[in-house]
N, C-alpha and C positions, 0 to 999 in steps of 0.2 A: 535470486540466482546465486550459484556456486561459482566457484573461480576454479577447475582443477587445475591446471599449469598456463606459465606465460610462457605465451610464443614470439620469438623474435621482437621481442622488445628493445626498440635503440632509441640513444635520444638524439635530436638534433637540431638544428638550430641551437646549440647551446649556448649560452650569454654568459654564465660564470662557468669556475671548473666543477668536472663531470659529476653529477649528483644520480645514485641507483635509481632504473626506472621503477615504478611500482604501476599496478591497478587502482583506478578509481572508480569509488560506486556512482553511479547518477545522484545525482544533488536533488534533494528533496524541494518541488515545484513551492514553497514556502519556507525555502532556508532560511539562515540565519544573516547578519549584518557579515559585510565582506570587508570592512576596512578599518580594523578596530588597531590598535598596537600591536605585533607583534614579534617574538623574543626569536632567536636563529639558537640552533643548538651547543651556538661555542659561549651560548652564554652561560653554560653548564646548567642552567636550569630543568626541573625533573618533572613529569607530571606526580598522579597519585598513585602509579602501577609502576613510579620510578624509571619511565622513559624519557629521554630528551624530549622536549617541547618542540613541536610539529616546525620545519625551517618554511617558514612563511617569505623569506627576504633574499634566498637566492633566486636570482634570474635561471630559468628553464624551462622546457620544454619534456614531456613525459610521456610520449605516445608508446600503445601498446595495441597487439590482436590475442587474443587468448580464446580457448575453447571454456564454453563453461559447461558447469553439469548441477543439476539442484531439481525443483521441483516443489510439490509438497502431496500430502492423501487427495488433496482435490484435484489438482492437474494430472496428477500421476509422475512422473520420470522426465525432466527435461533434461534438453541440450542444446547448441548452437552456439554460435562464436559472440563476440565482442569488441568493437574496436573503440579505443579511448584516447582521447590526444586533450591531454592540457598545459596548460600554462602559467607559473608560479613566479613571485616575485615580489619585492617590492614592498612588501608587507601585506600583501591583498590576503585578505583573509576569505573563504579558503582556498580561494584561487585566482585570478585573475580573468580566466573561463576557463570551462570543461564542455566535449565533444564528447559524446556516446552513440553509437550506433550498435543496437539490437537485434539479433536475425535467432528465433530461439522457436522451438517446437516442445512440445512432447507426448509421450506417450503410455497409454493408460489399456487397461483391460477392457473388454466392451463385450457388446450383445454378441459378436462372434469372434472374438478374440482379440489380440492386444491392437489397440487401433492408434493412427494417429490424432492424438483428441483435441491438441490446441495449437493453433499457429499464432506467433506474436512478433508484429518486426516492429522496429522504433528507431526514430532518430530525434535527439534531445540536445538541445544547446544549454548550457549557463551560464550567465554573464554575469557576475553578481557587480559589476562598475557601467554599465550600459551610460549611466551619467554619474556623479558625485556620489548623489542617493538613490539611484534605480538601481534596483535588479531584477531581470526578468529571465523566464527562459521556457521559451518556448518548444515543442514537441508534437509530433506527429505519428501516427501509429495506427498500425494495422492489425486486427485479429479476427482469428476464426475458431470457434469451439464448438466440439461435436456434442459434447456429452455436459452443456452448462446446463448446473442443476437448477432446477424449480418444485418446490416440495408443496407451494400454496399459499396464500397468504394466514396473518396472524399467528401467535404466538403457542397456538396449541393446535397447529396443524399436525396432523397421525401422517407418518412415513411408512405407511400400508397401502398397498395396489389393493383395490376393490375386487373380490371375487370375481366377477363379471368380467374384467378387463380384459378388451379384445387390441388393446394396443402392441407395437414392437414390443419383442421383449427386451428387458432390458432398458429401453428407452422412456418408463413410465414418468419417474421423476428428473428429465430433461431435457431439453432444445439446442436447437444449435442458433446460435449465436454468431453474426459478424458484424461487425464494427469498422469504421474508418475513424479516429477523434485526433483533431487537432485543438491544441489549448497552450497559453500564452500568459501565464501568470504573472503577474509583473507586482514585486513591493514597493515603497516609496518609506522611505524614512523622515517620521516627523520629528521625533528625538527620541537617541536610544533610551529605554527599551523600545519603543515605540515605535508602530510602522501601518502604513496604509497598505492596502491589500488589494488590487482588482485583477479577477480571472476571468476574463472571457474565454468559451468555449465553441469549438463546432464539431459537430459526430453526424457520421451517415448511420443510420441503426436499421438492421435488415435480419429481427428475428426470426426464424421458423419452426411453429409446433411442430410436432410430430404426433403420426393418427395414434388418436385413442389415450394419449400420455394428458399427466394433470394438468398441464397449462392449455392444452387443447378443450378439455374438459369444462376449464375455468371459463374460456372465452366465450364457449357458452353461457353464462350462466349472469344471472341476476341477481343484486342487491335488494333488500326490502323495502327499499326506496323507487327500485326501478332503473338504476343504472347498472352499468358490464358491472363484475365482479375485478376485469384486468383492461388494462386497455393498453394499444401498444403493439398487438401484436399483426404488422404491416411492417412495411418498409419508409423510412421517413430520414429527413434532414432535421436534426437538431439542434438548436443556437441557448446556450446559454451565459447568463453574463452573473456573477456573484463576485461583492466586495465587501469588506471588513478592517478590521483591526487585527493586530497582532502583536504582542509584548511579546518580546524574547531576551534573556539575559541570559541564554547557557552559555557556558565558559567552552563548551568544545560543540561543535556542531556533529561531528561521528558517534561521542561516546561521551555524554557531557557526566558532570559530578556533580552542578550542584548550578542553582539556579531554578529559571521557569520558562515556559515557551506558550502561549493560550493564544488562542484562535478563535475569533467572535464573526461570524459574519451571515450574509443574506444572499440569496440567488433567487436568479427569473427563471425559467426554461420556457422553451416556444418550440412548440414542430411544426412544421409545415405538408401542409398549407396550412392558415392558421386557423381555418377554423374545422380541423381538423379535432383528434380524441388527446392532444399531449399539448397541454398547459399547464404551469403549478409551478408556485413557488417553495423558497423555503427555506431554514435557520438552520445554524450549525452550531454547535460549541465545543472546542476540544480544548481542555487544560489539562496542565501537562509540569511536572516540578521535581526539584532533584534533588537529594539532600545527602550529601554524604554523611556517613557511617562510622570511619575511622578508616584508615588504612586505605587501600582501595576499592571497599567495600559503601554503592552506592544504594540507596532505595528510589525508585523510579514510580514514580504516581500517574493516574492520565485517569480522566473522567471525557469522555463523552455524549453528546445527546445532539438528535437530528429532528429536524420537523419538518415536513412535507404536506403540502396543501391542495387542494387544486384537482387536474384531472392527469395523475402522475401513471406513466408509463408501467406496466410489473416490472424491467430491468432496472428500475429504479428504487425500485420498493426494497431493496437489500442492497442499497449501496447508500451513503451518506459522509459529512464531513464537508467544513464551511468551504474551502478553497479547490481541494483536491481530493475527488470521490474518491471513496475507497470502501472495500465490501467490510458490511454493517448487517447482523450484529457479528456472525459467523467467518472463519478463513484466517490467516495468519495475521492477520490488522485489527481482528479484532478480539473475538472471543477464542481462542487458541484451543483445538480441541472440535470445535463445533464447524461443521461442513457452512460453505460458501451457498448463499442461499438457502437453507435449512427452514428461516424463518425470516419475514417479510413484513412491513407494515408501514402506516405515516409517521410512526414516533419508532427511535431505537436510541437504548439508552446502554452506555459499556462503562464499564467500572475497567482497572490493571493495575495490579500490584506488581512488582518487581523488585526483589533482591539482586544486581550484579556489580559484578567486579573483573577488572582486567589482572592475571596473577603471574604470568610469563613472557618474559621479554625474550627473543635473541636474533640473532643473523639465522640465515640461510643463502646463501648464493647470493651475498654480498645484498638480499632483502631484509629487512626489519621487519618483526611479527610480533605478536603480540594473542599469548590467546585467557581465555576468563570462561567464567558460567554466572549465570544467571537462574532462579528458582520465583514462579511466578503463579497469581492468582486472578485470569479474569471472570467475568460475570456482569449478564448483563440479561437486554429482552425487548420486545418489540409490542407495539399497540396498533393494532390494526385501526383504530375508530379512536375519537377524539372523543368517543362516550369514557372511553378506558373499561367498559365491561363489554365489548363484541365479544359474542359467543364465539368468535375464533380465535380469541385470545384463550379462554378457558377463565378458570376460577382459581382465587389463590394469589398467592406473589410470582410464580409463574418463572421465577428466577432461571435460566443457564448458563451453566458454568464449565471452565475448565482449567485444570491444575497441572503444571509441570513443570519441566525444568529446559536448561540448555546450554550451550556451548559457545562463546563469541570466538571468532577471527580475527584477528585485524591485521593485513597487508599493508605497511607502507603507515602513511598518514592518514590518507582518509578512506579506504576498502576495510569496510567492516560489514562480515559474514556472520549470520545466524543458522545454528542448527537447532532444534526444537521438539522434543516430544510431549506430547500435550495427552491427556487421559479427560474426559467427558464422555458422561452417557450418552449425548447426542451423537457422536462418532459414528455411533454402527449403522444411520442410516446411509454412511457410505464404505464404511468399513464393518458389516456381520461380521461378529464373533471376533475385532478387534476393535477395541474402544477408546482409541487415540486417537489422533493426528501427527502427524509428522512434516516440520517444513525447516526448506533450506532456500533461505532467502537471505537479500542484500540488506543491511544496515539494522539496527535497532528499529525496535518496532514505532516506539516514539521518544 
C-alpha cells in the first residue's frame, strides 16, 4: 500500500514533549528483536543516509487515519483508509506496540469493464514485549478476489485459452477467491541473534472455479498415478501450525545496512474434515543478508526455497515461506515482473539481488522523509513433481526472471514505501503488449 496524505493526525496521551506524528507500516509477522540499546537523536548520531538515529526513548503515542492509494499489475488500482495507533518509548525497539487496521479494495479491468476485483480488511496487533522475550502479533483478515489468477500447475505451463474454450470470457485463467485467516506468530528469544519461531494459523478457504476457466478444467482431470491433478477446490476450515528458527542481526528493521535475517522452519496444514482432500506438510528457507557498499549504498541478498508434501490445496501451490506465506515464485514478494500465480508446484526456488540506498533527507509539514532507489535482479522457478523432470515443468533450466528498478519512501521512522517497475517476459500473460510489472507496496521487499 501507498500512503497519499495524513488525515487528522494528533497525538495524545503524550508522556514527554510533543514529538511529530508519522505513519507506520504494519510490522512484519517475523520482525526483528524489540529491546536492544537504543540512541535518541540528541545524541547527534547519524545513520548512513546521514539521518538522525530513529528516537526509540521518548514516551509517546502516534495515532493516525490516512487514505491510502497503491496497488500493483496484479490487483490493479487500490484504495481505502488506514488507521495506526502506536506507542514508543523507553528504548523499545521498534516500538513498544503498534495497532493497524486495514479497510482497502481495488479495482482492475475485467470481462465487461473496470470491476471491483479485490476486497481486503485487516486488523493486526504488535507487541514485540508481550513478556521479556516474546513477541508476538496476531491478525485477522478478510478477503475476496474476483479475478485471482490460476494459469495451471508446473513450471512450463502455456498462458493460451485452447481454441475450443467455451468458458466466461475473460475469466479463463481465474477464480474467485475468499478467505477468512487468522494467525498469531509469536518469537521467543533464545539469545541474540537467535530466536524460536511458532505460527499457528486458521483460514476459512471458500474457492470458486468459474465454467470452462483452467482451474475448472484441472479439477477434472487426472494424475498418471490416478490422483486429481488439484485439489482443494470446496469450501473448507484450515488449521495450520509451522515453527522454526531465526537469526536476525539487522541493524534497522525498516531499511537495514548490513547484517542477516534467515528463516528455517517446518509446517503441518489440516482441513477439515480430516479425512477430507487437504493435508501436507512442509519446509521453508528464506535467507536473507546486507552488506553495505560505501556511503549509503547497500547490496541486499535473499535466497529462497519451499517444499510442499502431501495432499496440498492448488491455492497453495504458489504461495510459500517458513512462517508467513507469501505468493511464490510470482508478485511483488517474489519474482518481481512475473504475475501472482503464473506458475505453481511442490518446490519454488527465488533467488534477489538488490542495489539500494536511501539519498534524501528533509522536513515537510514538520514530517521527516527520507527518499532512495533501488536497481534489482530476481529469478527463480517451480518443480511440480519431486521427479524434477514432470513434463509440466518442461526441459531445460526453465529459469524466470525479472529485472528492474525503483523508488523508496520513508515517513517518519518506520513507513517505508516502495515503488517498483519490473520488466519480464512473463508479464504479458497479464499485461499484452506490456511486459512489466508495476508495484506500490509497504516496506522493503526483505
Amino acid at each position: 500500500m501507498f500512503v497519499l496524505a495524513l488525515l487528522g493526525a494528533t497525538e495524545s496521551q503524550a508522556e514527554e514533549p510533543h514529538t511529530p506524528p508519522r505513519v507506520t507500516a504494519p510490522a512484519p509477522s517475523d520482525a526483528p528483536p524489540a529491546s536492544m540499546p537504543a540512541a535518541s537523536p540528541s545524541s547527534g548520531e547519524t545513520d548512513p543516509s546521514g539521518m538522525p538515529i530513529a528516537d526509540y526513548q521518548t514516551r509517546r503515542y502516534e495515532p493516525a487515519g490516512f487514505p491510502l492509494l497503491g496497488g500493483n499489475s496484479d490487483i490493479g488500482f487500490q484504495f481505502g483508509v488506514v488507521g495506526t495507533l502506536t506507542k514508543f518509548g523507553d528504548g523499545a525497539i521498534p516500538y513498544v506496540w503498534n495497532m493497524d487496521l486495514v479497510l482497502a479494495a481495488s479495482v482492475k479491468g475485467g470481462p465487461a469493464g473496470t470491476e471491483l476485483a479485490q476486497q481486503k480488511y485487516s486488523l493486526q496487533i504488535d507487541i514485540p514485549h508481550v513478556l521479556d522475550n516474546v513477541r508476538t502479533t496476531p491478525m485477522l483478515a478478510y478477503s475476496r478476489t474476483v479475478d485471482s489468477p490460476y494459469f495451471g500447475r508446473g513450471n512450463a505451463n502455456q498462458a493460451v485459452i485452447p481454441a475450443q474454450s467455451s468458458g466466461q470470457e475473460g475469466r479463463f485463467f481465474q477464480f474467485l477467491a475468499r478467505e477468512v485467516r487468522f494467525r498469531s506468530p509469536t518469537r521467543l528469544t533464545i539469545k541474540r541473534p537467535y530466536y524460536a519461531m511458532l505460527a499457528p494459523t486458521f483460514r476459512f478457504e471458500d474457492p470458486v472455479a468459474y465454467e470452462g476457466s483452467r482451474l475448472a478444467l484441472d479439477a477434472q482431470t487426472v494424475t498418471r498415478s490416478g490422483a486429481p491433478l488439484i485439489r482443494g477446490l470446496h469450501s473448507a476450515p484450515v488449521a495450520g501450525l509451522a515453527g522454526g528458527l531465526v537469526i536476525d542481526s539487522r541493524d534497522n528493521e525498516f531499511f537495514p545496512h548490513r547484517g542477516m535475517f534467515h528463516q528455517v522452519g517446518v509446517r503441518y496444514v489440516q482441513g477439515f474434515p480430516l479425512d477430507g482432500d487437504i493435508q501436507y506438510g512442509g519446509a521453508g528457507v528464506n535467507l536473507a543478508g546486507y552488506v553495505p557498499l560505501g556511503g549509503p549504498f547497500v547490496f541486499a541478498g535473499r535466497a529462497v526455497a519451499d517444499f510442499e508434501f502431501g495432499r496440498v490445496p492448488f491455492y497453495d501451490l504458489f504461495m510459500g515461506g517458513p512462517f508467513n506465506s507469501i505468493e511464490l515464485p510470482g508478485g511483488p514478494n517474489g519474482i518481481r515482473g512475473v504475475p501472482i500465480g503464473r506458475y505453481s508446484g511442490l518446490v519454488k526456488v527465488v533467488g534477489n539481488a538488490e542495489i539500494r540506498a536511501m539519498l534524501l533527507h528533509f522536513h515537510f509539514l514538520d514530517q521527516r522523509f527520507r527518499i532512495g532507489g533501488a536497481t534489482f535482479f530476481d529469478a527463480g522457478r517451480v518443480f511440480d513433481e519431486y521427479s524434477f523432470h514432470a513434463p509440466r515443468d518442461g526441459r531445460g533450466i526453465g529459469l524466470k526472471y525479472g529485472v528492474g528498478a525503483g523508488t523508496y519512501i520513508q515517513w517518519g521512522d518506520a513507513a517505508v514505501f516502495r515503488i517498483e517497475l519490473a520488466y519480464s517476459p512473463d508479464a504479458v500473460a497479464e499485461n499484452p503488449g506490456f511486459p512489466f510489472g508495476l508495484y506500490v507496496e509497504d516496506g522493503v521487499m526483505f
